[in-house]
N, C-alpha and C positions, 0 to 999 in steps of 0.2 A: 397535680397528681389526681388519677381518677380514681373515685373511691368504690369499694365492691357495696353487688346489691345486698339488698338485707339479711339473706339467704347463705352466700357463702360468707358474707363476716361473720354471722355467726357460727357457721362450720369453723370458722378458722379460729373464732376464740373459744370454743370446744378443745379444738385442736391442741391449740398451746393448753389449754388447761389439764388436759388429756396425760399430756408428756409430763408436765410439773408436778403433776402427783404421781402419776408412776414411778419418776427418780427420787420425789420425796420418799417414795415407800421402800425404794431399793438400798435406796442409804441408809435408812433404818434397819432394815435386813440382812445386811452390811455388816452394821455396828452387832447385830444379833449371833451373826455366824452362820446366818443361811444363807448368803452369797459368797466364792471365797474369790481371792485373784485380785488382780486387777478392776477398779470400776472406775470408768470417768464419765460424769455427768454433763449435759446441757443445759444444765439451769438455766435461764439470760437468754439464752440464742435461739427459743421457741420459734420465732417470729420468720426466721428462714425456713424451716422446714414446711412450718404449716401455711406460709407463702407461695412456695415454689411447688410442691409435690405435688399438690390438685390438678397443676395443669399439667402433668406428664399422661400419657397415656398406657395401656400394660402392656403393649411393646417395646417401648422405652425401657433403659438401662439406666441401673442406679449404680455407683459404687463409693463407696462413704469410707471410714476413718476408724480409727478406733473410741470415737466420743458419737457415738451410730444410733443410740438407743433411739429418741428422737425424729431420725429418719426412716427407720423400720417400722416404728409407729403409723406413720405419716404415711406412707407408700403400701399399708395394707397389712403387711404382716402383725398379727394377732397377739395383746397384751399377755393371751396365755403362752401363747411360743415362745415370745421375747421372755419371758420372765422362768417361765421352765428353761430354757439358756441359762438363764444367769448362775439358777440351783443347780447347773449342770446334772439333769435329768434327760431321758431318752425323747421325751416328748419335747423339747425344746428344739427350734428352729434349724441349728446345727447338730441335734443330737445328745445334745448338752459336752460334746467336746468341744466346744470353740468357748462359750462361756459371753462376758461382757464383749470384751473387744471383736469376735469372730460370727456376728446375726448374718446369716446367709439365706436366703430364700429364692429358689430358682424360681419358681411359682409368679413372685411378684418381680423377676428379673430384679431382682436387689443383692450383688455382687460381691455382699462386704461392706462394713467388717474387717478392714487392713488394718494390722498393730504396726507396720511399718511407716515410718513417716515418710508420706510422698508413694509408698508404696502403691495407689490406687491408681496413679495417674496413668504410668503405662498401662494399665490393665485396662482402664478407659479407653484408651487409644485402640486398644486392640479389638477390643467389643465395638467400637466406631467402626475400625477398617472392616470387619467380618462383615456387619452390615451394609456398607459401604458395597463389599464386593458382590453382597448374593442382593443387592438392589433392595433392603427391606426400608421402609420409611421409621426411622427409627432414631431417635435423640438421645445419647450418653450422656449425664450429668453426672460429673466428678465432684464429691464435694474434699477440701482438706483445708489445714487450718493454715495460719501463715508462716508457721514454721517450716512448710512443705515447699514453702516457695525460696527455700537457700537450699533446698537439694538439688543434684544433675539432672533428677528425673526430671524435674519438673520442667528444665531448658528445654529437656530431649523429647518429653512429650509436646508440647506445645511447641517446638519445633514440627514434630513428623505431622501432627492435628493441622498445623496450617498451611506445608508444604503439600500436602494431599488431600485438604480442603475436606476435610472428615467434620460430619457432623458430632460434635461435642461442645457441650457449655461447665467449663470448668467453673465452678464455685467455692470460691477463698472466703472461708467462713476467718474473717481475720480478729480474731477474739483479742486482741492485743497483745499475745506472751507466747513465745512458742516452750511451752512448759512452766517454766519460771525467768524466761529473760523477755524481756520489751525488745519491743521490734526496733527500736531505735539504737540499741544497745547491740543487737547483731546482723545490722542490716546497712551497708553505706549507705545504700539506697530500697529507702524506705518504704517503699510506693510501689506494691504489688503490681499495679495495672500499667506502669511505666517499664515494668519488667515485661508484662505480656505483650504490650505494642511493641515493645522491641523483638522480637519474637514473631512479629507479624498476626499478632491475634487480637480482633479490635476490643475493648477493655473497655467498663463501665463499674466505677461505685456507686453505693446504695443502700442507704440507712437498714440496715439487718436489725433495728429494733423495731421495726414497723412494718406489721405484716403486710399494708396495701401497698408500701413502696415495693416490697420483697413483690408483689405479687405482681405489682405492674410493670416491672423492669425484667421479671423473668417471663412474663407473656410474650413480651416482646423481645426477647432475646432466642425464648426458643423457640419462636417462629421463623426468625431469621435464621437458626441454624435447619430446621425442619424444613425451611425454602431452600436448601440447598447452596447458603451464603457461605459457608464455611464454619468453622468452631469462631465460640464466643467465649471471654471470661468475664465473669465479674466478681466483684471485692463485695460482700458484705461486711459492712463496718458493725463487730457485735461487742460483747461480754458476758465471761461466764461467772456467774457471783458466785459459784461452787469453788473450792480448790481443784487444782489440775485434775488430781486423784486422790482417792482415799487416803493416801499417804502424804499430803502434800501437806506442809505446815505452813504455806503462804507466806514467807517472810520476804517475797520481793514488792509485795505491793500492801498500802495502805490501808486501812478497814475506813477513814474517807473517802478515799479513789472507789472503792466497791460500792461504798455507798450513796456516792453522787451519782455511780451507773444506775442502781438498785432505784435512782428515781426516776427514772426512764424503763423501767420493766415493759415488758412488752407483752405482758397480761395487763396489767393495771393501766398503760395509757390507753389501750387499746377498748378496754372494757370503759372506762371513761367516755371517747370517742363517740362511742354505739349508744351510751346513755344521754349524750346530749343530740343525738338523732331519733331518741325514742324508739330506737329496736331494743332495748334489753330493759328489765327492770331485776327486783329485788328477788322478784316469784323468779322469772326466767334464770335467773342468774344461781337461784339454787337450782334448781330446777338438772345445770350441771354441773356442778360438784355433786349432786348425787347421784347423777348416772354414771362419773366417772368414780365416784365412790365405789360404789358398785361394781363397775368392770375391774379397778384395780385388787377389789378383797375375791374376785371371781379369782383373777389371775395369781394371786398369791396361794391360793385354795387349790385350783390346779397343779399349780407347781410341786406344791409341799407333797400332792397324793403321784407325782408322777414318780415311776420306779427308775434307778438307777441301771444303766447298762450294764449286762449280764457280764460277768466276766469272759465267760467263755467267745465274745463279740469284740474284745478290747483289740483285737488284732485285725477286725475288720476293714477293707481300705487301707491296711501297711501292706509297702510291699517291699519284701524283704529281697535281699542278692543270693542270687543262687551260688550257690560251693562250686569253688573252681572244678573242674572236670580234671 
């Protein structure tokens, strides 16, 4: 594996650092009652996001899941946006009507945000063919988790992505549960990438707790799609040591099994890694936690001051059926 210079490893364990506390602070805000709904975290699965996203460019098209926090981060969109979202205030990203599951950013072409499982995949497809037709150079990464890969969608996108040779690199964040069941428990055939060859879209896995692996298998993947090779998928093999959701009482899996993941963290080997190459020490290493300290108590601070949509506005963007004539 080739390893990044000293420069973007440490962007990238900023990065993961970046995310880990901002959902740490969202769960707490959570449990406070200044977030409401739905919230599912990325704990664990840092290491993709702040892998992959560096090398897309702001052409490129993003479309994620309803576990997104993470990716909107990663892709540019602003801790104050994401987090005014969450408080469902005006200043948030969506307006504060989409909330956790619906970060949308035209700006940073970051598309979602889907609460639907599998939901993103044709919408990828489609943001590929548009490009595709007006000739733009431009690469779709779908990210969804592997519950996404026992939906139709998932056949039918990756079906039309490789019958018309559309640039897209689908991304199976495959955290091992699609909600609370193992993949082995709903799946005959367990092996996402054995599903996408069949489907004619060439397939690769790849350690998702390791940012240089994430980073080096997605260089070379989205160049191959960017050459005009066709769509790619790949399996990141992760885990999220969060429960699914805020609601989830974890009773399909082990507090062993999380914890034997929880020693492969993909902050800690990774900060380990760069400390026996002597890029990082003790100073550097605070050095961010406190700047991410800092942006995350910014982003809370913005949030709490951002004012609630007018009521008089709540009808905006509904479109209602006109009375029969």
């Amino acid at each position: 594996m080739t390893t990044l210079d000293r420069e973007p490893a440490l962007q990238r364990l900023h990065e993961m650092v970046r995310m880990r506390r901002f959902e740490e602070k969202t769960a707490e805000l959570y449990s406070d009652g200044k977030i409401r709904g739905f919230l599912h975290l990325y704990v664990g699965e840092e290491a993709i996001a702040a892998g992959l996203m560096p090398l897309l460019g702001a052409q490129d098209n993003v479309v994620s899941t309803y576990r997104e926090h993470g990716h909107a981060l990663a892709r540019g969109v602003t801790a104050r946006a994401v987090m005014a979202e969450m408080f469902g205030r005006v200043d948030g990203c969506s307006r504060g009507r989409g909330g956790s599951m619906h970060l949308f950013s035209t700006a940073h072409r970051f598309w979602g945000g889907n609460a639907i499982v599998a939901g993103g995949l044709p919408l990828a497809v489609g943001l590929a063919l548009a490009d595709a037709m007006r000739g733009r150079s431009a690469v779709t990464v779908c990210f969804f988790g592997d519950g996404a890969v026992a939906e139709g969608e998932f056949h039918e996108s990756l079906n039309l992505a490789a019958l018309w040779r559309l640039p897209v690199l689908f991304a199976c964040e495959n955290n091992q549960y699609a909600m609370g069941t193992a993949l082995e428990r709903y799946a005959a055939q367990p092996d996402p990438c054995r599903k996408a060859e069949a489907l004619g879209v060439p397939a690769r896995r790849v350690d998702g707790m390791d940012v240089e692996a994430v980073s080096q298998a997605s260089a070379e993947l989205i160049a191959a799609v960017r050459e005009g090779q066709g769509p790619r998928f790949v399996e990141f093999a992760t885990y999220r040591f969060r429960a699914h959701s805020m609601f989830d009482a974890q009773l399909y899996r082990s507090k062993d099994e999380v914890e034997r993941w929880r020693e492969r963290d993909p902050i800690a080997s990774f900060e380990a890694r760069l400390r026996q190459r002597g890029w990082i020490d003790d100073a550097a290493r605070a050095a961010i936690d406190a700047a991410v300290a800092s942006e995350v108590d910014d982003a809370v601070a913005f949030a709490d001051a951002s004012p609630w949509e007018p009521v008089e506005q709540l009808l905006r963007d509904v479109t209602t059926p006109r009375a029969a004539p």
